[in-house]
C-alpha positions, -999 to +999 in steps of 0.1 A: +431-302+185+465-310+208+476-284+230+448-262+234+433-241+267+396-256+268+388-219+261+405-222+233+390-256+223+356-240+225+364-210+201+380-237+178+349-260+175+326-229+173+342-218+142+341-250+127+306-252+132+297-219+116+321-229+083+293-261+085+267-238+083+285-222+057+284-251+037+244-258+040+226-259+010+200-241+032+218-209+050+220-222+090+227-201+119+246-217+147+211-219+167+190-231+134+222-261+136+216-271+169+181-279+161+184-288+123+166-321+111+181-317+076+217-311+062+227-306+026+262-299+012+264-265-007+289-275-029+316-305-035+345-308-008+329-273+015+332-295+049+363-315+071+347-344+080+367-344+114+343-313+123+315-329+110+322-362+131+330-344+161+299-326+159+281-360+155+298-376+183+291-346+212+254-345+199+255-309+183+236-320+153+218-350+166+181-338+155+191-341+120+163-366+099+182-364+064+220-358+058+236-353+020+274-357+018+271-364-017+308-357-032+326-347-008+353-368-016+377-355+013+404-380+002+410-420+002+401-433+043+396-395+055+356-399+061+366-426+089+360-401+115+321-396+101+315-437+100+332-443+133+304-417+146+277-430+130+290-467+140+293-452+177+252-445+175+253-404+166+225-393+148+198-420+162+173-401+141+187-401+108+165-420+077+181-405+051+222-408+044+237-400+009+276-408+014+276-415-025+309-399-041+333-401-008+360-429-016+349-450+011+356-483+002+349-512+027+348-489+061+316-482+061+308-520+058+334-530+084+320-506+107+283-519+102+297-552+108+311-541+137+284-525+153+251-539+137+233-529+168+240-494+171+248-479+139+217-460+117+191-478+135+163-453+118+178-453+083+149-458+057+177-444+027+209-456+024+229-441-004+269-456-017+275-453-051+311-446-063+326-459-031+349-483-042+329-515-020+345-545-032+324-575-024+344-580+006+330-552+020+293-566-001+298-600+025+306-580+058+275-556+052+255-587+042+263-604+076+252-575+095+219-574+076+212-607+083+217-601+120+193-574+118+215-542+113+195-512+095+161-528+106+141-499+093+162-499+053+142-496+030+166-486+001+198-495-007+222-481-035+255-498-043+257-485-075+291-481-095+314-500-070+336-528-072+310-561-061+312-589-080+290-623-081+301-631-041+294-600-031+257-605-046+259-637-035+260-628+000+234-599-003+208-625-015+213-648+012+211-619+037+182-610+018+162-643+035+172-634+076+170-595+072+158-562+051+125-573+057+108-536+050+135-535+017+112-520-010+151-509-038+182-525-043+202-509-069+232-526-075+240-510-114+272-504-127+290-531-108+310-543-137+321-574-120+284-591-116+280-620-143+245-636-155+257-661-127+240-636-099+210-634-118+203-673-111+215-665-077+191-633-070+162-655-089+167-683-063+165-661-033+139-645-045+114-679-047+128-683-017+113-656-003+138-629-001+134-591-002+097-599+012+086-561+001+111-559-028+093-540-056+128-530-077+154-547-085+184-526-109+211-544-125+240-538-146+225-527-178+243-559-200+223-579-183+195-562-179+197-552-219+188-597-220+154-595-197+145-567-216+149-574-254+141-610-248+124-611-281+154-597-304+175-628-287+149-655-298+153-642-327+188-640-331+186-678-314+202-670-283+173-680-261+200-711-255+230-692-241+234-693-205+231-660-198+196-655-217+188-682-193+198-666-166+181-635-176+147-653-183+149-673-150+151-637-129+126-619-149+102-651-144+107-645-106+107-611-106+074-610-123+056-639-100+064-610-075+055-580-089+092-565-088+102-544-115+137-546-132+151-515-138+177-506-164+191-480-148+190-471-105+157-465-094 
């Protein structure tokens, strides 16, 4: 805050981290804080995420292992503060972030791409549903992770956001130079993925993409093909394009022992 005695600064950022204890899901003292290795919210829109990033940046909370921010949804470009943190290295030890529900949209890509290096270097879990990624922000995360950004990923949920078949396009490819310990990828509810990607994804896979990949979830239209394969060979439409399409991932998937899921894993 502007203007402020640095006695006064101190009382200001104390109180704003006791209102983030308030707002564990597990009661937290300022001292239990400090030392924390997990952080859940208590309920939707219970934190500022300038407190929260502040306390990131200065180290206050930099034991914590696991951190749910799961609908907070402070408000369209207001959890920039958080991802500039976590882009500027804050919480080295953190392998588990849920940021589903926030109204991101591409910053949290943009700043991976910025920063491939430095940002979540330990994260195993990496949640983003309902973020409103397009596949812009799908090609700038994909050219971090083929550079090696979140070397340790080992799930990755894009559910429900805006990527379409580039933005798959460009996760498959990053899929042959990174995410070599990648064991999910969720990418269900995209609307905007056609049977196109699933030639795409079925490609990279022979090509030895995803090296631990062991599920793979879809949009469910597509997925509704690879699974009721029978009822279309019956209803003749083994010869459409997208059966094809279907058949030729499910054919892949299965020479490698990944399971297609109809829903996120």
């Amino acid at each position: 805050p502007g203007a402020l005695t640095e006695s006064e600064e101190l009382r200001h950022w104390h109180k704003a981290a006791r209102g983030l204890c308030d707002a564990s899901q597990v009661p937290l003292t300022l001292a239990r804080l400090r030392v924390a290795t997990s952080f859940e919210l208590k309920f939707c829109g219970s934190i500022d995420p300038l407190v929260l990033a502040h306390l990131m940046a200065c180290g206050s909370i930099g034991r914590l292992e696991r951190l749910d921010l799961n609908g907070l949804r402070p408000g369209e470009g207001q959890m920039g503060p958080v991802v500039d943190a976590l882009a500027g290295g804050a919480l080295p030890r953190l392998r588990i972030l849920n940021l589903d529900c926030n109204d991101i949209g591409d910053g949290f890509c943009a700043a991976l791409a910025a920063s491939p290096s430095r940002m979540l270097q330990a994260v195993e879990q990496l949640r983003l549903d309902e973020n409103g990624i397009t596949s812009e922000g799908a090609v700038a995360m994909a050219g971090a992770l083929a550079q090696g950004a979140l070397p340790r990923l080992a799930a990755l949920y894009l559910d429900c956001n805006r990527i379409d078949d580039v933005g798959v396009a460009a996760l498959a490819e990053s899929g042959k130079r990174g995410l070599r310990a990648l064991w999910g990828l969720s990418l269900y509810g995209n609307r905007g993925i056609t049977a196109a990607s699933l030639s795409v994804v079925a490609s990279a896979l022979r090509e030895g993409a995803f090296p631990l990949l062991m599920h793979l979830a879809l949009p469910e239209e597509h997925f509704a093909f690879v699974a009721e394969n029978a009822l279309a060979l019956n209803l003749g439409a083994a010869t459409s394009p997208a059966f094809r399409a279907a058949s030729e991932l499910m054919a892949a998937c299965l020479s490698r022992g990944i399971v297609i899921n109809a829903d996120s894993f």
